[in-house]
KOLSE-836472 format. One line per field, with one value per atom (N, C-alpha, C): residue in three letters; chain; atom name; x, y, z negated. Coordinates in nm, 4 decimals. Example, Ala and Ser with C-alpha at 12.3 -4.5 7.8 and 13.67 -1.06 7.14 Angstrom:
% residues 2
type: (ALA|ALA|ALA|SER|SER|SER)
mol: (A|A|A|A|A|A)
atom: (N|CA|C|N|CA|C)
X: (1.3190|1.2300|1.3200|1.2850|1.3670|1.2900)
Y: (-0.5690|-0.4500|-0.3300|-0.2250|-0.1060|0.0030)
Z: (-0.7800|-0.7800|-0.7800|-0.7080|-0.7140|-0.7870)
This chain:
% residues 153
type: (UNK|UNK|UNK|UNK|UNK|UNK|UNK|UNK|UNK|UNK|UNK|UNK|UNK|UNK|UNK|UNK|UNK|UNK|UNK|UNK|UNK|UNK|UNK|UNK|UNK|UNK|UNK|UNK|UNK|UNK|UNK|UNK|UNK|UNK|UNK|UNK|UNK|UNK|UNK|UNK|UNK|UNK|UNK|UNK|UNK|UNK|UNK|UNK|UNK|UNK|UNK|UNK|UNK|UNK|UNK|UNK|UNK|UNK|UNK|UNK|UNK|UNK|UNK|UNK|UNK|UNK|UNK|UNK|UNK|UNK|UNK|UNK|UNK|UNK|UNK|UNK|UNK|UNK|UNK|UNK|UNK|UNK|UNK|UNK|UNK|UNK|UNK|UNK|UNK|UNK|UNK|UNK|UNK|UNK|UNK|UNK|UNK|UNK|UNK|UNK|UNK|UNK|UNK|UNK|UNK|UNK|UNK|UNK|UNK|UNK|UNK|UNK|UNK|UNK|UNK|UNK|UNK|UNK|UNK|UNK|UNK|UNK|UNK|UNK|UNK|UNK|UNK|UNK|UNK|UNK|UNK|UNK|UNK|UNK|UNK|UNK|UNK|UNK|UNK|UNK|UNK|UNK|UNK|UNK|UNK|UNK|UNK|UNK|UNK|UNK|UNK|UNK|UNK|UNK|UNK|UNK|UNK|UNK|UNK|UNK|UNK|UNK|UNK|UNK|UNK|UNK|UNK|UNK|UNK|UNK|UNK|UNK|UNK|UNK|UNK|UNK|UNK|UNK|UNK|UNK|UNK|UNK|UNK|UNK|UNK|UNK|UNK|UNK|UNK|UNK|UNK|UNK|UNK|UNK|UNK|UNK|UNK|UNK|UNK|UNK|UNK|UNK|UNK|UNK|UNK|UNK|UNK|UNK|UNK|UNK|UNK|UNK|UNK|UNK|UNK|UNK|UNK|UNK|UNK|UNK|UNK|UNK|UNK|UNK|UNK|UNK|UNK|UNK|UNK|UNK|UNK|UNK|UNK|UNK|UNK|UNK|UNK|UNK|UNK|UNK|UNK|UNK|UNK|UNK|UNK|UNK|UNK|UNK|UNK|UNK|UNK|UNK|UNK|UNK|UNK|UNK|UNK|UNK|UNK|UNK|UNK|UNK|UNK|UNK|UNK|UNK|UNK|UNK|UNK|UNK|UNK|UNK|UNK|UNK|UNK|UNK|UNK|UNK|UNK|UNK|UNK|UNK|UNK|UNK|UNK|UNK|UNK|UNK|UNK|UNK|UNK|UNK|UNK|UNK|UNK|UNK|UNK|UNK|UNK|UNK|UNK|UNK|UNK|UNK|UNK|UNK|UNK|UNK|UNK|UNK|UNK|UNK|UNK|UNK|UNK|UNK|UNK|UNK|UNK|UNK|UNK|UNK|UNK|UNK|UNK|UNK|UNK|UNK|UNK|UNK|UNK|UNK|UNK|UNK|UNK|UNK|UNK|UNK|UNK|UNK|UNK|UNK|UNK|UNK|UNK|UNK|UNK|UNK|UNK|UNK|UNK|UNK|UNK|UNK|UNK|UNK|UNK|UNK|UNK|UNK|UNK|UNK|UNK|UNK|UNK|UNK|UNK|UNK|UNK|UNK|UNK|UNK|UNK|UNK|UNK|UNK|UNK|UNK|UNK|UNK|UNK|UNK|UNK|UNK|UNK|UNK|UNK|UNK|UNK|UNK|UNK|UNK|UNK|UNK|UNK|UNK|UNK|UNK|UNK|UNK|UNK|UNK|UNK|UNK|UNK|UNK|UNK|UNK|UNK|UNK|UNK|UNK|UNK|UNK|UNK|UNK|UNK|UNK|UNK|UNK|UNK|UNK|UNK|UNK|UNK|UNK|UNK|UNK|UNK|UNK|UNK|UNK|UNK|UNK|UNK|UNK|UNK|UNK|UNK|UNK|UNK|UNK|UNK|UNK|UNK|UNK|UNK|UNK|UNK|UNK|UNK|UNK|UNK|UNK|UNK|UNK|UNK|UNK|UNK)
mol: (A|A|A|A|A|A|A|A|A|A|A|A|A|A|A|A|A|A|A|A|A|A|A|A|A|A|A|A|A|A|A|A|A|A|A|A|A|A|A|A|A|A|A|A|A|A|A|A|A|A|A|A|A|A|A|A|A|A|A|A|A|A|A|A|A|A|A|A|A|A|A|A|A|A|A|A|A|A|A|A|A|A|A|A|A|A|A|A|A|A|A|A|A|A|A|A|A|A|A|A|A|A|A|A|A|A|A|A|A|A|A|A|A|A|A|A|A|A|A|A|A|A|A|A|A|A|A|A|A|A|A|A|A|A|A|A|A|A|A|A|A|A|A|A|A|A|A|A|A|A|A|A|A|A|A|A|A|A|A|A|A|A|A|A|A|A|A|A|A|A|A|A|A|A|A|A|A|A|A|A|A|A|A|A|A|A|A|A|A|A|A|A|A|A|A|A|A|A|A|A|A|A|A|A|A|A|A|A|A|A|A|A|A|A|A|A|A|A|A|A|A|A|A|A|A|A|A|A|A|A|A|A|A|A|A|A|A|A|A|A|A|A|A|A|A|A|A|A|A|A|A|A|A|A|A|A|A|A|A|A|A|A|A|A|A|A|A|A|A|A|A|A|A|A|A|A|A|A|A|A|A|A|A|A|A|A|A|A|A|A|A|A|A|A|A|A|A|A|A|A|A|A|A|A|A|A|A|A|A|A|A|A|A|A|A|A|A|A|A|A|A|A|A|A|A|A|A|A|A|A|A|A|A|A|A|A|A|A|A|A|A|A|A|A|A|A|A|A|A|A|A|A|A|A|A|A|A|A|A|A|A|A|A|A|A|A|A|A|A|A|A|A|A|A|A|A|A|A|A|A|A|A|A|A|A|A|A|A|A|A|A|A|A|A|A|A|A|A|A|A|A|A|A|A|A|A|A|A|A|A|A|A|A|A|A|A|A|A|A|A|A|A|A|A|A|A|A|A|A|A|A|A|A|A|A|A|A|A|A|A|A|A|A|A|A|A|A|A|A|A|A|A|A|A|A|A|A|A|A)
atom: (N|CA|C|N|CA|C|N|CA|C|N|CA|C|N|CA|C|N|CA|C|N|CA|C|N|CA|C|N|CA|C|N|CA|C|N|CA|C|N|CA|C|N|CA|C|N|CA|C|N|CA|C|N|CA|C|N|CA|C|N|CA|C|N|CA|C|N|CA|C|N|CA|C|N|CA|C|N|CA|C|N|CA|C|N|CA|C|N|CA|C|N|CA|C|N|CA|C|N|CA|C|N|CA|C|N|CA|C|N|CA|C|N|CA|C|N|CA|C|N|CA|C|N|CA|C|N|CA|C|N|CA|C|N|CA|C|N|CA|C|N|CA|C|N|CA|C|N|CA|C|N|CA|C|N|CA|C|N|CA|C|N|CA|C|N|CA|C|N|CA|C|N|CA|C|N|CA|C|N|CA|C|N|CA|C|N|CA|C|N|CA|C|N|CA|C|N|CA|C|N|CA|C|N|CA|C|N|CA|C|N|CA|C|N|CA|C|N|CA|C|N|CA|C|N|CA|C|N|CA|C|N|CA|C|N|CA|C|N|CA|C|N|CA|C|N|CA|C|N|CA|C|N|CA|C|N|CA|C|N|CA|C|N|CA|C|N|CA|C|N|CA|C|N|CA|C|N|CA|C|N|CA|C|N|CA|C|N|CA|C|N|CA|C|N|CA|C|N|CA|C|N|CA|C|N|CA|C|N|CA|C|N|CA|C|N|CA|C|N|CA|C|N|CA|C|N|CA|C|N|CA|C|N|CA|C|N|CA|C|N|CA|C|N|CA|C|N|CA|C|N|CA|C|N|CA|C|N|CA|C|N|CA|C|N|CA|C|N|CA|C|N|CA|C|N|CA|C|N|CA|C|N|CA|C|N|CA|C|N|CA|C|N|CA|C|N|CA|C|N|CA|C|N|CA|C|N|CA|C|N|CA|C|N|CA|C|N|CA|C|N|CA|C|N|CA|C|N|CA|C|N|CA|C|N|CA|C|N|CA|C|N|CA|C|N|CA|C|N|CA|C|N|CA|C|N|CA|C|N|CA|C|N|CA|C|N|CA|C|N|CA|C|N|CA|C|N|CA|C|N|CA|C|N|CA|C|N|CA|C|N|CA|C|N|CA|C|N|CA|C|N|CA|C|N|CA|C|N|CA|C|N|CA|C|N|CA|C|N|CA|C|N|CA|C|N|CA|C|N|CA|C|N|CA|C)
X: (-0.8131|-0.7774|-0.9047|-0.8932|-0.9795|-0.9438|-0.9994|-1.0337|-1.1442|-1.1061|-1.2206|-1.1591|-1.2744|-1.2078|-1.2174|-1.1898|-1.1882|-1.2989|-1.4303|-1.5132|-1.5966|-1.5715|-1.6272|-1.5245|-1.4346|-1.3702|-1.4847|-1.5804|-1.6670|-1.6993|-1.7110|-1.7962|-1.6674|-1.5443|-1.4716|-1.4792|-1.5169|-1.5031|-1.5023|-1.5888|-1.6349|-1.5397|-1.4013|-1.3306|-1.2199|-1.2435|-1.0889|-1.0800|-1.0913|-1.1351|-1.0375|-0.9206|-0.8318|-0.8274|-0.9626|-1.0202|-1.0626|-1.1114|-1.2010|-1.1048|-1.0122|-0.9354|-0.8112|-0.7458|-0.6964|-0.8142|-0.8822|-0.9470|-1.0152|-1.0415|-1.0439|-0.8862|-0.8134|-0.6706|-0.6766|-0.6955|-0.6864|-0.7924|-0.8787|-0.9775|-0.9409|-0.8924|-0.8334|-0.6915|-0.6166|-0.5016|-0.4164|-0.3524|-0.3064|-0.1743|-0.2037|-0.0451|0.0219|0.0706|0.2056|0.2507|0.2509|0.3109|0.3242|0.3312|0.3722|0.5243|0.6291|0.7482|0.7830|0.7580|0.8593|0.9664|0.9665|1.0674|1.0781|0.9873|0.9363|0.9619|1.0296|1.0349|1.1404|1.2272|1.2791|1.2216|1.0959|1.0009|0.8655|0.8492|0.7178|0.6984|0.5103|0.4237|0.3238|0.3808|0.2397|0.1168|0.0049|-0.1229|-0.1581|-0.1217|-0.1615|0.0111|0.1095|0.2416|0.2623|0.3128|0.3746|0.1957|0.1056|0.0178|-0.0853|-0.0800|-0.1111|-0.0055|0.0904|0.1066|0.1077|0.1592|0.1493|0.2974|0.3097|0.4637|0.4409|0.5176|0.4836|0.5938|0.5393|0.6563|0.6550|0.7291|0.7495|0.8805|0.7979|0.9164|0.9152|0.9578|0.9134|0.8438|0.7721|0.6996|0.7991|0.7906|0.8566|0.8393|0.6784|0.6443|0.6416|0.5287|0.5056|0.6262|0.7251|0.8209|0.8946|0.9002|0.9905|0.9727|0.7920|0.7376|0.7657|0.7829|0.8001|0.6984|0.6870|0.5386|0.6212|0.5572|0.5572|0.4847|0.4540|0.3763|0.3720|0.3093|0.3599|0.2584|0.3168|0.2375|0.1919|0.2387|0.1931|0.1169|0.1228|0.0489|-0.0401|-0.1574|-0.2339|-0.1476|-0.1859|-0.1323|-0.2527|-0.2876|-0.3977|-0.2900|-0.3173|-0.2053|-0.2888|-0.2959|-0.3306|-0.2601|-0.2881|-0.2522|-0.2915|-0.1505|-0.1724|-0.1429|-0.0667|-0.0568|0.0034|-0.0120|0.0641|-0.0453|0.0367|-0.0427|-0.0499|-0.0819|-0.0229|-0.0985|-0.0523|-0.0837|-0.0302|-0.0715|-0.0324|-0.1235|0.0078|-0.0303|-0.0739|-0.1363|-0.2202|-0.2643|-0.2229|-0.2091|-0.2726|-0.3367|-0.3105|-0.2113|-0.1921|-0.0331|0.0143|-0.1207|-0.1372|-0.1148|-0.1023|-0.1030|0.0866|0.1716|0.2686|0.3986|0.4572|0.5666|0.6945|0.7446|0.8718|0.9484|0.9782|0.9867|1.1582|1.1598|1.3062|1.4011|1.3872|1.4794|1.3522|1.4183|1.3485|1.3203|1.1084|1.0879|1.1365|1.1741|1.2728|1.1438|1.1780|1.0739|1.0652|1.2030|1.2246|1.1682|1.1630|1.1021|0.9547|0.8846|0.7928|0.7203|0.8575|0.8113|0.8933|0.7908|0.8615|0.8652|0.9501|0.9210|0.9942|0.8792|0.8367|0.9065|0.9155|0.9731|0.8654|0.7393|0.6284|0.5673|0.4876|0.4580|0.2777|0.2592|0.1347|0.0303|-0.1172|-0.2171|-0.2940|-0.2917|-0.4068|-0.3666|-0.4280|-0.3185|-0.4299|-0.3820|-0.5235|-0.4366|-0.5297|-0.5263|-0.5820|-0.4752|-0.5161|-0.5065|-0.5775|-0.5557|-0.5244|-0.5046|-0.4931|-0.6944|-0.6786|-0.8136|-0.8734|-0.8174|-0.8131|-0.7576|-0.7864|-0.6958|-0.7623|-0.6060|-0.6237|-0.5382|-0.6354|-0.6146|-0.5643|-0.4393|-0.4109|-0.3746|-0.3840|-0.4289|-0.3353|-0.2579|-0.1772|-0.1740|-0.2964|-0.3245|-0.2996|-0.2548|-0.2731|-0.0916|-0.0633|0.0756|0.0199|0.1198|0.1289|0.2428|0.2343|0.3344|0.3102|0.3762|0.3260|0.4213|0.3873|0.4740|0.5301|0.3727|0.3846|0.3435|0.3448|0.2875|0.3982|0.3814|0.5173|0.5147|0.6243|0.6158|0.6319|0.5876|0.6367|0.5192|0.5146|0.4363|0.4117|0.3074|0.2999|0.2279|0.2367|0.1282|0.1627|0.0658|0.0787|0.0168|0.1074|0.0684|0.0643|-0.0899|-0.0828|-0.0820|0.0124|0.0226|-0.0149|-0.1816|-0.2644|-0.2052|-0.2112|-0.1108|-0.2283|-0.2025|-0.3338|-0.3977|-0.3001|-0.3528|-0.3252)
Y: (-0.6479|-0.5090|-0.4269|-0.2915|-0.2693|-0.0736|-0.0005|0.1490|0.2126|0.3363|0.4017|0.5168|0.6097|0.7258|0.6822|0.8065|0.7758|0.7912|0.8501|0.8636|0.7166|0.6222|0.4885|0.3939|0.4175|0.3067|0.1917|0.2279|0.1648|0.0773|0.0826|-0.0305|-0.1586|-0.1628|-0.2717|-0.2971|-0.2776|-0.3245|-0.4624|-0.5263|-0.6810|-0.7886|-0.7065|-0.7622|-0.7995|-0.7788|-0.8694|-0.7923|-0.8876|-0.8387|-0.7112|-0.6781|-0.5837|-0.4358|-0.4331|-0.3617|-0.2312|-0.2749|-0.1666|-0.0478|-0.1759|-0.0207|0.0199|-0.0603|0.0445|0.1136|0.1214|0.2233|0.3827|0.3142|0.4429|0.5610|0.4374|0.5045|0.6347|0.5431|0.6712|0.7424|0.7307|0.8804|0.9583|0.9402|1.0007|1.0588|1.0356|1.0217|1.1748|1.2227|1.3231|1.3172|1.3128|1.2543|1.3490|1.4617|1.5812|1.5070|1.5163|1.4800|1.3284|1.2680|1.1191|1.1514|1.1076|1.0982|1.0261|1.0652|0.9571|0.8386|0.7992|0.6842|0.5440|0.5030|0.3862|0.3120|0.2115|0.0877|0.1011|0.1958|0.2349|0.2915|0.3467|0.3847|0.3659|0.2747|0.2211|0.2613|0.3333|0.3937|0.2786|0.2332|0.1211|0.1890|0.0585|0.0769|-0.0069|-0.1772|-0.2237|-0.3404|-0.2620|-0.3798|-0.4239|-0.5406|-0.6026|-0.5907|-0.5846|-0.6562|-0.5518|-0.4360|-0.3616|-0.1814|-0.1453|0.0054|0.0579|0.2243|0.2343|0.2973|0.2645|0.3743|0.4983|0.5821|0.7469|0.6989|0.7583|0.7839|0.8982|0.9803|1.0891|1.0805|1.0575|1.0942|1.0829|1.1642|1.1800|1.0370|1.0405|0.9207|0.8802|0.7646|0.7320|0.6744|0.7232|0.7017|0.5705|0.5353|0.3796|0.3068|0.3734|0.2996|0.2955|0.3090|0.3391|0.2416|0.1966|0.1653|-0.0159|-0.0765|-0.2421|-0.2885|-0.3725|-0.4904|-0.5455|-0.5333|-0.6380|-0.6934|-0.8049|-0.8621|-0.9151|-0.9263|-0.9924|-1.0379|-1.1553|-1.2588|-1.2578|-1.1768|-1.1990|-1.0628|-0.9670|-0.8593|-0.7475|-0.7148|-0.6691|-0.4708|-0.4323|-0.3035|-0.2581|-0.1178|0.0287|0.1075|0.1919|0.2224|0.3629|0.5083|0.6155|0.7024|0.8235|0.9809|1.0254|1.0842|1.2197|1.3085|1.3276|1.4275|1.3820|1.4569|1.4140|1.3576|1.3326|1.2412|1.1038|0.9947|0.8983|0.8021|0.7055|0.5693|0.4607|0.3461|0.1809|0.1466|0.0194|-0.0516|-0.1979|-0.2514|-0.3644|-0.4912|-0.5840|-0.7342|-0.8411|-0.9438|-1.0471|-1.1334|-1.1608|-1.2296|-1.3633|-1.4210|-1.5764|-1.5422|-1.4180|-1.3863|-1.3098|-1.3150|-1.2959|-1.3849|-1.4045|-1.4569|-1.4389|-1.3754|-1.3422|-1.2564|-1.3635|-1.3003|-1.2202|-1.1075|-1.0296|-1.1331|-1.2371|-1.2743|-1.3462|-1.4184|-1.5140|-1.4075|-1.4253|-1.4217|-1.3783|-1.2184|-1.1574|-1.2660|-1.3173|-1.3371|-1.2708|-1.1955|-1.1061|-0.9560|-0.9066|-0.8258|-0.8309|-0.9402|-1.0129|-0.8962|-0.9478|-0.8773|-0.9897|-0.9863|-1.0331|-0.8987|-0.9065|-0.8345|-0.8920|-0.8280|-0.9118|-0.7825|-0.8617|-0.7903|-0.7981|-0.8452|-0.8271|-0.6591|-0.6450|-0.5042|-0.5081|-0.3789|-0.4271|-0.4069|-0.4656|-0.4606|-0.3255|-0.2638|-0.1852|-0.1330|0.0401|0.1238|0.2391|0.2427|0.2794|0.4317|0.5220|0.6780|0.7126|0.6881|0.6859|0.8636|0.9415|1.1087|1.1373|1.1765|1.2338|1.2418|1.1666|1.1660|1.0000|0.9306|0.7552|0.7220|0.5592|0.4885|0.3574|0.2817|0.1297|0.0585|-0.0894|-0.2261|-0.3092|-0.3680|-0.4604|-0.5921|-0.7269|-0.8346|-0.9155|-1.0096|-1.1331|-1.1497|-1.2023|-1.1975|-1.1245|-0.9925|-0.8937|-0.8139|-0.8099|-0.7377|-0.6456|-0.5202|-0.3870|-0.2861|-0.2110|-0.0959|0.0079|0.0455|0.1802|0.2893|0.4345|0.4942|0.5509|0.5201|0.4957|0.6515|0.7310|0.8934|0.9614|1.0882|1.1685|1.2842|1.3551|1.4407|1.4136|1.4817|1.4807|1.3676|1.2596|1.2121|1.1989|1.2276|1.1777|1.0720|0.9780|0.8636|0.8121|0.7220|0.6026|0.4834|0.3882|0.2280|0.1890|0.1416|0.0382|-0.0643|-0.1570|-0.2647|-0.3671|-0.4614|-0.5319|-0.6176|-0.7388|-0.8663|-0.9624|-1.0764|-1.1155|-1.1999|-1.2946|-1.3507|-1.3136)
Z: (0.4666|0.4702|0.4578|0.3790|0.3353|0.3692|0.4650|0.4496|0.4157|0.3259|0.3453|0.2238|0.2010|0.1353|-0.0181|-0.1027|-0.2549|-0.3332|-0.2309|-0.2489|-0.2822|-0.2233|-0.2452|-0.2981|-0.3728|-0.4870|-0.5305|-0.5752|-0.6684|-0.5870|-0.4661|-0.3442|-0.3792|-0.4048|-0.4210|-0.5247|-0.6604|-0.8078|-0.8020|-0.7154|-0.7701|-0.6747|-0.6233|-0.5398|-0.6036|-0.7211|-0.7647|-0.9619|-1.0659|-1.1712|-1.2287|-1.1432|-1.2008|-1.1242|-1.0515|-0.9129|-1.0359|-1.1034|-1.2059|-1.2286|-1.3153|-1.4247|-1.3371|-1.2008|-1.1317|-1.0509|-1.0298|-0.9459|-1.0490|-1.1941|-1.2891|-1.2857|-1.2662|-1.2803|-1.1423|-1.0636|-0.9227|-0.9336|-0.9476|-0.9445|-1.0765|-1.1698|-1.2903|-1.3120|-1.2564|-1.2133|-1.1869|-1.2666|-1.2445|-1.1785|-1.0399|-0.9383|-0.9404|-1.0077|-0.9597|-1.0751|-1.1785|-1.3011|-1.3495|-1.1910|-1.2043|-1.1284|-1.1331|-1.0551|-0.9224|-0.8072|-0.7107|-0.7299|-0.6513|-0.6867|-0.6021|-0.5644|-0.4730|-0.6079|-0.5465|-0.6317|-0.7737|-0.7724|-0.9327|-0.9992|-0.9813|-1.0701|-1.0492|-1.1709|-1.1785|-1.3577|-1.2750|-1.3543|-1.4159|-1.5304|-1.5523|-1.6732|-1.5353|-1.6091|-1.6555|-1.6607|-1.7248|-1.7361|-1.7509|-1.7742|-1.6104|-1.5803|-1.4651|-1.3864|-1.4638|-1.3708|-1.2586|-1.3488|-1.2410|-1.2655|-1.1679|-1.1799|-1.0965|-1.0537|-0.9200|-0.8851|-0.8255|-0.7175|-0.6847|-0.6695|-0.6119|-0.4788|-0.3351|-0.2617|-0.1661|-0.1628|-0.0818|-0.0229|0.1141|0.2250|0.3794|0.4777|0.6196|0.6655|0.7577|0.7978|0.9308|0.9365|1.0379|1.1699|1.1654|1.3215|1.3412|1.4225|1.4755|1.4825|1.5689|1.6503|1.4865|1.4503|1.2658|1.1842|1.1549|1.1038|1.0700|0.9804|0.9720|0.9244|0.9504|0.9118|0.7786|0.6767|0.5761|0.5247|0.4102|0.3255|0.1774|0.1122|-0.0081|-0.0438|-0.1785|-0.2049|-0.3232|-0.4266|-0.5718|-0.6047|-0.4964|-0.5311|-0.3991|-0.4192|-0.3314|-0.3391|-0.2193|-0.2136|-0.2199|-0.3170|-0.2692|-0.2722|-0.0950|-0.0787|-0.0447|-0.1521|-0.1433|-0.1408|0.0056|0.0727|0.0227|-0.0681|-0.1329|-0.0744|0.0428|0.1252|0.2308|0.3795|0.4818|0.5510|0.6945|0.7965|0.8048|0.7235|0.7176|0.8124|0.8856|0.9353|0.9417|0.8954|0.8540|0.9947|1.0151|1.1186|1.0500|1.1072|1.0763|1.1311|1.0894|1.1571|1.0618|1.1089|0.9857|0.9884|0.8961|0.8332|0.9266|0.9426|1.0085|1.1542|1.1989|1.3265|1.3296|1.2583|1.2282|1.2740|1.3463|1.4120|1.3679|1.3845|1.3612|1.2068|1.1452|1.0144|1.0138|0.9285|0.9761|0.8561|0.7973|0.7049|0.6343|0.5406|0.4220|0.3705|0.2932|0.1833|0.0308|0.0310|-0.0928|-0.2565|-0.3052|-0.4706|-0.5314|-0.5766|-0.6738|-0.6430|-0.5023|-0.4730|-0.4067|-0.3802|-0.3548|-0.2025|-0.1032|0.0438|0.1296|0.2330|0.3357|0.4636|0.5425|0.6807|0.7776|0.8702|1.0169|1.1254|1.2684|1.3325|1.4391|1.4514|1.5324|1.4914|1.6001|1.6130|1.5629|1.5131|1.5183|1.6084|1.5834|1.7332|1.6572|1.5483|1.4629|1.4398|1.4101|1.3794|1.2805|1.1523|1.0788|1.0156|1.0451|0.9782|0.9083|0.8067|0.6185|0.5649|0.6371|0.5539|0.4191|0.3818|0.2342|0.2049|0.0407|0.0099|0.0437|0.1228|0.1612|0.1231|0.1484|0.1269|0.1532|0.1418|0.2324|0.1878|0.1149|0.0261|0.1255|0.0925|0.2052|0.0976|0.1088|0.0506|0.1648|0.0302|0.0973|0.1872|0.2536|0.3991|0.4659|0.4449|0.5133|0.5470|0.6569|0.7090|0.7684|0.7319|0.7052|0.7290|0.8174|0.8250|0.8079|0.6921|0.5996|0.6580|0.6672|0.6498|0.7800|0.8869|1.0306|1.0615|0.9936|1.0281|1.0292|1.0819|1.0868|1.0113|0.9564|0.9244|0.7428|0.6585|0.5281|0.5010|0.3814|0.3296|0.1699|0.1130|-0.0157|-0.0450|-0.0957|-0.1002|-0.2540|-0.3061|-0.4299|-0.3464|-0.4642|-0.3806|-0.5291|-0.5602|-0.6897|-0.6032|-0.6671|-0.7197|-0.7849|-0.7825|-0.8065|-0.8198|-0.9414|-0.9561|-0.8994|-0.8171|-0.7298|-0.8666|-0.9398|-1.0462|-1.2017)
């Protein structure tokens, strides 16, 4: 897991070879004139392998919030507006899964809580990696965010 603002994208380039041209995408990125949608609309930047999601919508507070994970793709998960906070666990430290492993939607979620609790402002943002379980969406109040979607291989 990875925070910090948008000001230092470049410090991750050499973290994964598809790090580059999504991270040109977000500092370039003209987000009003991308559409919402979560997962029925996907904005691609490079086909299946890397795009990003738009999502706007109230945060749902810690107690709200679900741990998930996935396996075929890393989250950068950037506040575009709102108060946002992801809770944060590692995966191996994960117990209680809420159901099998979706493939087709490539998430699992957990019904453990998390020990970390990270405040992603608008202008941040935070890479979470296979390893890594996550509850997004843990702020209150209105949210705007993008989540690219990194294909791990």
């Amino acid at each position: 897991m990875i925070l910090d603002t948008l000001d230092h994208l470049e410090r991750y380039v050499a973290l994964h070879p598809s790090f580059a041209r999504a991270f040109a995408f977000v500092a370039a990125a003209d987000w009003a004139a991308l559409a919402p949608g979560a997962v029925s609309v996907r904005h691609a930047i490079d086909g299946d392998r890397i795009y990003v999601l738009i999502d706007e919508k109230d945060g749902r507070g810690r107690d709200g919030a679900r741990f998930e994970a996935h396996r075929r793709y890393i989250d950068i998960q950037v506040t575009l507006g709102g108060a946002e906070e992801i809770g944060w666990r590692p995966l191996a430290d994960c117990r209680q899964p809420a159901g099998p492993f979706d493939t087709a939607k490539d998430i699992v979620f957990f019904e453990d809580r998390p020990d970390t609790w990270l405040s992603v402002p608008p202008g941040s943002f935070a890479i979470f990696f296979p390893s890594d379980a996550h509850a997004p969406l843990a702020g209150r109040g209105p949210l705007k965010k993008a989540v690219v979607k990194i294909a791990v291989q």
